[in-house]
C-alpha positions in Angstrom: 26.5 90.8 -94.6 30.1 91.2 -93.6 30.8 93.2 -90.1 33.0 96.0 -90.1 36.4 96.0 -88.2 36.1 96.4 -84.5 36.7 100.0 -83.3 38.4 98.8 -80.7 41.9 97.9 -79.8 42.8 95.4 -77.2 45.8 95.7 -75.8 45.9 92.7 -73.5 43.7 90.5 -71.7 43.3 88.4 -68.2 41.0 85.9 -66.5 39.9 87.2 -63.2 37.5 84.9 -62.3 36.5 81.4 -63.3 33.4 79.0 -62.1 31.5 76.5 -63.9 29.4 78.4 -65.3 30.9 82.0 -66.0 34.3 83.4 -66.6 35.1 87.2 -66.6 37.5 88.4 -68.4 38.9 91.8 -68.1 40.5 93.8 -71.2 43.3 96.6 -71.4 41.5 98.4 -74.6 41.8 101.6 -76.4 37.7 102.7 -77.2 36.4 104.1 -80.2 37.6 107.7 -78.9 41.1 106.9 -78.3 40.8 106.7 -74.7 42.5 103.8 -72.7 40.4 101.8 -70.3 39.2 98.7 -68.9 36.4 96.4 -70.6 35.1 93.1 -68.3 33.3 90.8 -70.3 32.0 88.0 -68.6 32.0 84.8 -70.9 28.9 82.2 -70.2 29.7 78.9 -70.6 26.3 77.4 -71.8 24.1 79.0 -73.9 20.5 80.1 -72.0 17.3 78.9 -73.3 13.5 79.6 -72.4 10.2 78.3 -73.5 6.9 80.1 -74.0 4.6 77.3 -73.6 1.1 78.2 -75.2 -1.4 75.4 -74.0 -5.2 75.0 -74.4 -7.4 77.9 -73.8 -4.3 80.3 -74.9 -2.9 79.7 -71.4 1.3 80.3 -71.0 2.6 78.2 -68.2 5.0 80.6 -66.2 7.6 79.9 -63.0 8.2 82.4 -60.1 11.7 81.5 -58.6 13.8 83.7 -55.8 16.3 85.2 -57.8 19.8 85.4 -56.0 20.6 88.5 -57.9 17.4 90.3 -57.9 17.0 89.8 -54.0 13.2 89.0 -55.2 10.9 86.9 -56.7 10.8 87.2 -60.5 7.7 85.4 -63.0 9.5 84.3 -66.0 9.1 81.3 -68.8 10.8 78.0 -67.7 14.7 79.0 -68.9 18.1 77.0 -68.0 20.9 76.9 -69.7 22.7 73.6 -72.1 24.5 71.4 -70.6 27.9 71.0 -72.9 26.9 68.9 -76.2 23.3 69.7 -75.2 21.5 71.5 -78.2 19.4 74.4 -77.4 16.2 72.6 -78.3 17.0 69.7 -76.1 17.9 72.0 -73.3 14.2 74.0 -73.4 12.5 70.6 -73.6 14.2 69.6 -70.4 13.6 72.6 -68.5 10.2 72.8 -69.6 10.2 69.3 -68.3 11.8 69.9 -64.7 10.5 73.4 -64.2 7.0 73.1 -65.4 5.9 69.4 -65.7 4.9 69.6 -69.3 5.9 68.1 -72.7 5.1 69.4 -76.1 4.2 68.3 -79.5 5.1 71.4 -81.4 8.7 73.2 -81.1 9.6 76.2 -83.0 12.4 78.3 -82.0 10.8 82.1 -81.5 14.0 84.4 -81.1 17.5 84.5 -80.6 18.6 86.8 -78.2 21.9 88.6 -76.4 20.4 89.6 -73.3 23.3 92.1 -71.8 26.0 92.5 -74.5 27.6 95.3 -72.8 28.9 93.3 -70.6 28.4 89.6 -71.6 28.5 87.6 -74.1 25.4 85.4 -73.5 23.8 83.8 -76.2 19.7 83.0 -76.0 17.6 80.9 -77.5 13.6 81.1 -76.4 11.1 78.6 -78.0 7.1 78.2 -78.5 6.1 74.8 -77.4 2.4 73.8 -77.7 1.1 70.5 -77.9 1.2 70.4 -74.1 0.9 67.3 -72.2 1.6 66.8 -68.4 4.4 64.9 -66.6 6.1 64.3 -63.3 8.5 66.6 -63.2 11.9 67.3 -60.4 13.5 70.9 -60.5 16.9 71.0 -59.4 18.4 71.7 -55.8 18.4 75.6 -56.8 14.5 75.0 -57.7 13.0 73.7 -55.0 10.6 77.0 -54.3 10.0 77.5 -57.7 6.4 78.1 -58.5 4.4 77.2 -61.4 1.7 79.6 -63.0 -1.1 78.8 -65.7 -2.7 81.9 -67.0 -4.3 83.5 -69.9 -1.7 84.7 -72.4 -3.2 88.5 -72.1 -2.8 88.0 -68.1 0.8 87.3 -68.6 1.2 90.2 -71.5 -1.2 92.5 -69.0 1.9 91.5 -66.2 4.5 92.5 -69.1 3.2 96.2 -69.5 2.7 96.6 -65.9 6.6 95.7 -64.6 5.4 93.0 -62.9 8.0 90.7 -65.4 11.1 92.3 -66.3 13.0 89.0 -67.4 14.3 89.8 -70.9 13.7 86.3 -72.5 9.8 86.6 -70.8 9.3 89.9 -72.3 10.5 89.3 -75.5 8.6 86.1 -76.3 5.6 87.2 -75.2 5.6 90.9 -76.8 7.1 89.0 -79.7 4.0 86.6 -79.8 1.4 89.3 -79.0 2.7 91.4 -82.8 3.3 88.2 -84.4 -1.1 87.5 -83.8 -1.2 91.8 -84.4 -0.2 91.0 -87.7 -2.3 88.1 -88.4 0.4 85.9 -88.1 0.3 82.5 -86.9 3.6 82.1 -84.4 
């Protein structure tokens, strides 16, 4: 399916900020309306990755790491981002590696996400590993209080309807999974 022309008209552009990770970008556009204004887009440099890993019993393996940005603790899948040449695959088996100690037998990718594209251009990619098997593992520097969870997979749907995880590629997988077996079907 071919996408239709962009309704909007940039005029000019300009880095404002650049890090290893993230650039932003702001943009002298004319919107949809007519109207001229501003658009930042902030431009990841890695695409993020997050694995829903379903072991025996039906238990998900999740991580509870301070969040910077939230000022809080958040309960999320083990996630990261790919290193440059990394594949998204290869990325979610090493973070499920250093964030949660496990291995797994079974890879399928779940979902493909843009988590914020109002203002970024972030691309997702969340997996289902099963198969589990335990290893050492080492989180980064920027990991050290992160906290791994086994629980049931309705516990960790039960925390999803009651805001206690908001993390978009969390939510997703596991609402994701929970229609998937609705519908009889095997994810």
């Amino acid at each position: 399916m071919t996408q239709p022309a962009s309704p909007w008209t940039t005029l000019a552009s300009r880095e404002v900020y650049d890090n290893p990770w993230i650039r932003l970008d702001e943009h002298q556009v004319i919107n949809p309306g007519g109207v001229a204004g501003i658009y930042g887009v902030v431009h990841f440099k890695s695409k993020s990755v997050g694995v829903l890993a379903i072991g025996a019993e039906d238990h998900v393996t999740l991580v509870g790491q301070h969040r910077y940005p939230l000022g809080h603790v958040s309960w999320e899948l083990p996630e990261g981002g790919a290193e440059p040449g990394e594949t998204p695959l290869d990325a979610a088996q090493r973070e499920l590696r250093e964030e949660a100690g496990l291995t797994a037998a079974h890879w399928t990718l779940l979902c493909r996400l843009h988590p914020s594209n109002s203002v970024t251009d972030e691309e997702a990619f969340v997996f289902l590993a099963s198969q589990l098997e335990s290893v050492d593992h080492a989180p980064e520097a920027s990991e050290m209080d992160l906290v791994s969870r086994r629980l049931p997979f309705s516990a960790a749907l039960d925390m999803v309807m009651q805001g206690e995880i908001t993390d978009v590629m969390t939510v997703t997988a596991l609402l994701r999974v929970a229609y998937q077996r609705s519908i009889g079907m095997n994810p």
